[in-house]
N, C-alpha and C positions, 0 to 999 in steps of 0.2 A: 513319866507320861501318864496321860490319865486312863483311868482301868478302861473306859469305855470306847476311845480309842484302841487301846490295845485289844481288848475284846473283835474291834470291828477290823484291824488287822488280822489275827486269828481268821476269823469269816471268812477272808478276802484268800487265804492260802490256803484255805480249808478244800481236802480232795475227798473226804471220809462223809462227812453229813450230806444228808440229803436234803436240797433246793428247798424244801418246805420251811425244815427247821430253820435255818439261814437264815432266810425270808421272817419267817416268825420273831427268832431273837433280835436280830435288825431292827425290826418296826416296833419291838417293846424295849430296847434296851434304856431309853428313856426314863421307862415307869416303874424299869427295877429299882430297890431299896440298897444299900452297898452290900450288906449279905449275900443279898443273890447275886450279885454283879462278881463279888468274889469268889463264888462258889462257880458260876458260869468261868470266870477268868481260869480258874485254876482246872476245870474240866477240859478246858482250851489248850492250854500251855502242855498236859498229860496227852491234848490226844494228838498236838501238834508235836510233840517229843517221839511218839510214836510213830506219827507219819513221816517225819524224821528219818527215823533209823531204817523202817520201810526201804523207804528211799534210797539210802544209803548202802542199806544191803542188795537193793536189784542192782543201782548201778556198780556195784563191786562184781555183779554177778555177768551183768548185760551191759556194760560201759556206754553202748548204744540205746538204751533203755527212750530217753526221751524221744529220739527220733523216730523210734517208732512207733512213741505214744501219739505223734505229731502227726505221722503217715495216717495211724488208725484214725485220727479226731478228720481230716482231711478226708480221705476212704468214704467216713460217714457222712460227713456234710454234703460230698458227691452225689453220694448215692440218697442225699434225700430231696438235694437238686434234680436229680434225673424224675425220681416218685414225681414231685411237683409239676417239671415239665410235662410229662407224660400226661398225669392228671389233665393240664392244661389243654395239651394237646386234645386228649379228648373229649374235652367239653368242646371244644370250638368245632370239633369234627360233627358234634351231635348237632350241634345250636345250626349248623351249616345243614346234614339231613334233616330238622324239624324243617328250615326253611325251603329248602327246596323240593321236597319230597313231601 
């Protein structure tokens, strides 16, 4: 398979880097030279070994481990649904006092 695919696989299961980097190596992986592409791949492969085992050793610990990675990710998106609403809410509450008040 070619490195750069695999590189963009890597990305895709990636739980360790942050959004930025992602982002950044994605939109240049084009303009790397094979050096870098292999030295990126092989940085990939080390830290996806690592998440790996990670992995491996919670759910030995927590067998449950996903589901309540699944609950928490759910939890949050709730609760930024509700912020939003709210916000919402109150804007239209004010826009309602400018107008009639």
């Amino acid at each position: 398979m070619e490195i750069r695919k695999k590189i963009l696989e890597f990305l895709d299961r990636n739980l360790v880097l942050e959004k930025d980097i992602v982002k950044e190596v994605r939109e240049s992986i084009n303009d790397l030279n094979k050096q870098q592409l292999i030295w990126i791949y092989n940085v990939l492969v080390d830290l996806d070994n690592k998440q790996t085992k990670v992995l491996q050793d919670k759910l030995q610990e927590t067998p449950w481990f996903f589901t309540e990675m699944e609950i928490s990710v759910w939890k949050d998106i709730y609760e930024e649904h509700i912020k939003e609403e709210s916000q919402e809410k109150e804007d239209i509450e004010k826009i309602l006092k400018d107008q009639l008040f």
